[in-house]
Steps between C-alpha positions, in 0.01 A plus 500: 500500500206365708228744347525301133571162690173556734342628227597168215344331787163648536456514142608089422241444786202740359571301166521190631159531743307653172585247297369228790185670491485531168568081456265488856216714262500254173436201715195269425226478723522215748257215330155436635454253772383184347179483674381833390607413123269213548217717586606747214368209251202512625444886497326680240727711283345811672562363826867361438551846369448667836680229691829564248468875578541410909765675652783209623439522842110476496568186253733403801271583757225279309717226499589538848119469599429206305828326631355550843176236368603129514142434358420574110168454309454323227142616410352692771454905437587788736152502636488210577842502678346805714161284593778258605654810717186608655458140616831468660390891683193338605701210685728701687173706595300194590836414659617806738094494588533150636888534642606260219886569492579233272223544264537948504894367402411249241268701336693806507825316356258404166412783492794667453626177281205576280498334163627728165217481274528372119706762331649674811357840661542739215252313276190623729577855540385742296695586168561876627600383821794288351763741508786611756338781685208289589636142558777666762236505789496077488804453721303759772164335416695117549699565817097667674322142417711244439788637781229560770342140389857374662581726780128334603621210440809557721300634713192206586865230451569728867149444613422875467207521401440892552814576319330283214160635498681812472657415148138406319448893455821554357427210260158627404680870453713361231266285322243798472772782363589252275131418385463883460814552301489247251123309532256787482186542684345179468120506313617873292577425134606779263362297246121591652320812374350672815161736515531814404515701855733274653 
């Protein structure tokens, strides 16, 4: 008598777990944070094309790093937001030089409170280089400058200046692998014809 009993069992809980997943599998996608829907207006239709094809959790992980920024622009452009950057690097350098806690702090909190340029992040990068497989490195590329731009900030609050100085090359790391994955080699255009032999 227990085999069919044990057996009823398993089977009303097989058909009740598929048919979970199957209600779990029809589900609509969760909706697009408002900010980035904002940003989508803005977007060519090539570019809001790529951003719709996002994986959820890079569209998460997007929001997540633009969350982080109390500061929004309302005109200025990526480059300019990273001339902005460089300043702020220069300050804590001019800073830990001098054994100017408060300043290598200040300046290293901005920077890491930079300002999200006109359209968000994803309007600067390059078309190919809007997709999932690429965009997954930001988080890593995030936590190297704008993380180390606070543990030296932590670090100078505590008077530590070594500790500090010690952060600027992990800064300058993450700034430069970005640069290289998504910028280019400044001055090279593939729109240039080069001499034959080159």
């Amino acid at each position: 008598m227990k085999k069919p009993l044990s057996l009823s069992l398993i089977l009303a809980g097989s058909m009740l777990l598929s048919s979970h997943a199957s209600a779990n599998s029809h589900q609509t996608p969760a909706p697009m944070p408002v900010e980035m829907q904002q940003m989508m207006k803005v977007y060519t239709p090539e570019l809001r094309q790529k951003v719709m094809a996002l994986s959820p959790e890079l569209k998460g992980t997007i929001q997540q790093l633009h969350a982080g920024h109390t500061r929004r622009a309302k005109e200025t452009n990526l480059r300019q937001i990273m001339h902005e950057i460089l300043s702020e690097y220069q300050s804590i350098a001019s800073a830990v030089a001098t054994d100017n806690a408060e300043q290598a702090a200040e300046a290293a909190r901005r920077l890491a409170n930079h300002r999200i340029p006109k359209g968000g992040l994803l309007a600067y990068f390059p078309l190919d280089k809007v997709n999932t497989a690429d965009l997954s490195v930001l988080s890593a590329m995030n936590t190297a400058v704008e993380g180390s731009a606070l543990k030296l900030a932590e670090a100078a609050d505590k008077g530590d200046m070594s500790m500090a100085a010690s952060y600027m090359s992990d800064i300058m790391t993450g700034c430069v692998a970005c640069h290289q994955k998504f910028r280019g080699v400044p001055g090279i255009s593939a729109n240039l014809m080069t001499p034959e032999g080159k």
